[in-house]
C-alpha positions as CSV (number, residue, x, y, z in Angstrom):
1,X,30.3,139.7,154.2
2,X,32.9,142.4,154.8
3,X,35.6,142.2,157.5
4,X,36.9,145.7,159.3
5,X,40.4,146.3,160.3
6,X,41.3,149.2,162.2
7,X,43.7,151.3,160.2
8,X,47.1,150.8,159.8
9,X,49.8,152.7,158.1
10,X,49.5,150.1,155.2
11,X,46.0,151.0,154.2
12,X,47.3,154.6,153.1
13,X,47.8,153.6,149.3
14,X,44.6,152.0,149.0
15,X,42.5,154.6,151.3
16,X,44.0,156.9,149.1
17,X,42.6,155.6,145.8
18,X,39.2,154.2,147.6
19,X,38.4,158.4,148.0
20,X,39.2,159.2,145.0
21,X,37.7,156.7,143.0
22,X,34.3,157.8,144.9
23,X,34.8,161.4,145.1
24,X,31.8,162.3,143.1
25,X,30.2,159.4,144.8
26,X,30.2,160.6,148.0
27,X,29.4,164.6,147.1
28,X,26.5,163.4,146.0
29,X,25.3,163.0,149.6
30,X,27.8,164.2,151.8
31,X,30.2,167.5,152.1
32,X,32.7,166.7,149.7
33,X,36.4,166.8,151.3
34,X,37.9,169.4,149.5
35,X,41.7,169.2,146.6
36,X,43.2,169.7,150.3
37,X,42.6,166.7,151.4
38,X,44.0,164.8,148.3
39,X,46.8,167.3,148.5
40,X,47.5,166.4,152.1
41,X,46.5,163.1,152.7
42,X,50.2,161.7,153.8
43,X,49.8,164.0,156.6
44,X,46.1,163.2,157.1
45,X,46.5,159.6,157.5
46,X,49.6,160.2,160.0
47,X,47.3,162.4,161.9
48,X,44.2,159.6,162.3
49,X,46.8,157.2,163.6
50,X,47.9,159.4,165.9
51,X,44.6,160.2,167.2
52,X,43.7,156.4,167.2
53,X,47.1,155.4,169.1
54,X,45.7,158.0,171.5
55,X,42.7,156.4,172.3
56,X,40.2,159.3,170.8
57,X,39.1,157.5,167.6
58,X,39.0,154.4,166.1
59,X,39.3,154.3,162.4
60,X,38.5,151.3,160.5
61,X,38.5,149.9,156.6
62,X,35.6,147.8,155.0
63,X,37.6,144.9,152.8
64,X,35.7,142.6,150.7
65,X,36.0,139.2,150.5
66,X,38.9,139.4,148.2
67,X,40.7,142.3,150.2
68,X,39.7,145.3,148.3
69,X,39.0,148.0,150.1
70,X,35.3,148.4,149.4
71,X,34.6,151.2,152.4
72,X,35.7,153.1,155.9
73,X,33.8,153.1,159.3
74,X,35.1,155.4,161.9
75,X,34.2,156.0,165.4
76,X,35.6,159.1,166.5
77,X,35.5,161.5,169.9
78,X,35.3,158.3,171.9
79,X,34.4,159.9,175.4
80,X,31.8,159.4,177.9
81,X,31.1,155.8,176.8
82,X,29.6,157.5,173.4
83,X,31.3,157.9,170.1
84,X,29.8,159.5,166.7
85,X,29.7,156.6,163.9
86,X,30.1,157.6,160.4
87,X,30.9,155.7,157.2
88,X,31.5,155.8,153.4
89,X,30.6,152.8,151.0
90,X,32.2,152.6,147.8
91,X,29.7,153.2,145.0
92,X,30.8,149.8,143.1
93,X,30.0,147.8,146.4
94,X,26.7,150.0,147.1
95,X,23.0,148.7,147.3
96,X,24.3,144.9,148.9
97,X,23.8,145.3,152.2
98,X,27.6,145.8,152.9
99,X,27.0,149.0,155.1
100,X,24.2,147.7,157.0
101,X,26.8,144.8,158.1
102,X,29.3,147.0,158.6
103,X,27.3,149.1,160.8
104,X,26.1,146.2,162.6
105,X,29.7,145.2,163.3
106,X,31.0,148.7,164.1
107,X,28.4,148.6,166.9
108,X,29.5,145.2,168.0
109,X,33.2,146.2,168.5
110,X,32.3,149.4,170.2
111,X,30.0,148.0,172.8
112,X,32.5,144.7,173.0
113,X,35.9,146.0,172.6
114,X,36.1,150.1,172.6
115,X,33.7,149.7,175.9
116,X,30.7,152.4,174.7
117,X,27.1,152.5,175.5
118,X,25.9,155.1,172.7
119,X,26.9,155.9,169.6
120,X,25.6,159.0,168.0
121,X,25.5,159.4,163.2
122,X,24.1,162.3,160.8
123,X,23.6,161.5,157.5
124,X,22.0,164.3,155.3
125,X,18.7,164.3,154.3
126,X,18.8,163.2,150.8
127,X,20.3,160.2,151.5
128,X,17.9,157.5,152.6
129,X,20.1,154.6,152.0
130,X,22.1,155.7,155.0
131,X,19.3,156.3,156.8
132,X,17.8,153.0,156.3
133,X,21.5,151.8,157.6
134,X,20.9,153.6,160.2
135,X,17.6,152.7,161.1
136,X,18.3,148.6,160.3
137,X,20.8,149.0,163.1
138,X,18.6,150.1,166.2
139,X,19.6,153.9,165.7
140,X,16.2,156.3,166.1
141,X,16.1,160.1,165.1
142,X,17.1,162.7,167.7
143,X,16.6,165.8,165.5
144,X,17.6,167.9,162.6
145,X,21.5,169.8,161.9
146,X,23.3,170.8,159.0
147,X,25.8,168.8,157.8
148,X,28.3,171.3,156.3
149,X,25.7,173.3,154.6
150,X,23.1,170.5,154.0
151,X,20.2,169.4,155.8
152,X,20.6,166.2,157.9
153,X,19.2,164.3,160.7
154,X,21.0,163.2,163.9
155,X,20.5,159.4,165.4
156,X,21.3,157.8,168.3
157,X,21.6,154.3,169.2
158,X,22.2,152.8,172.9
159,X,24.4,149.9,172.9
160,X,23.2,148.7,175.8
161,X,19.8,147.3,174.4
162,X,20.4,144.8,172.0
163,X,20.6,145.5,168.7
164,X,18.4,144.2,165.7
165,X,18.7,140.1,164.9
């Protein structure tokens, strides 16, 4: 099963290759990020750390069993005792149930450790994978947005029910 580490300066060189490696991946069903961020993600990753060291979001990697960073979690705008979860599976480590266990563990450290009682996702609507991650971990549908320019749905989940066995 995969273990998360909250980020650390270290992780850059690998983050760094995990988002480019899955670039296409990920466009497929998300907002792609843009050259920019490629361009600028020295500064980028400086800038997540700050806003973790300041207690506003907590940004984690998904390592395999070997190490390899197979994935991200963050929880981010941590206030109120709610945070918005989202996530990113490489597409070599996809179908496996990885992000359902990741999930499952993000929502155990923010209830346990980061002290939250909701946490709110999106994912758009042509990608049922993520909403079955979603739905696997006790998170229900609250409506419809745009993510970017694309259809999505918005889920909520209250950690202070227990979660599914």
């Amino acid at each position: 099963m995969p273990t998360l580490e909250l980020l650390r300066p270290d992780h850059a060189d690998a983050l760094l290759a995990f988002e480019r490696a899955n670039r296409a991946w990920f466009a497929r069903t998300v907002p792609d990020r843009g050259d920019a961020y490629f361009a600028e993600f020295p500064a980028r990753h400086a800038a997540l750390l700050a806003e973790q060291a300041e207690g506003t979001c907590r940004f984690h990697v998904i390592l395999d069993a070997d190490g390899a960073l197979i994935g991200r979690i963050n929880l981010v705008d941590l206030s109120g005792g709610t945070a918005d979860l989202g996530y990113r599976i490489a597409e070599s480590a996809a179908g496996r149930g990885l992000a359902k266990a990741a999930v499952a563990e993000a929502c155990r450290l923010a209830a346990t450790a980061y002290g939250l009682h909701a946490l709110n996702a999106a994912t758009t609507l042509d990608n049922p994978a993520s909403q079955a991650v979603l739905t696997h971990n006790g998170f229900a549908v609250t409506g419809e947005i745009l993510l970017g320019d694309r259809p999505a749905l918005r889920y909520h989940r209250d950690l202070d029910r227990p979660g599914p066995a």
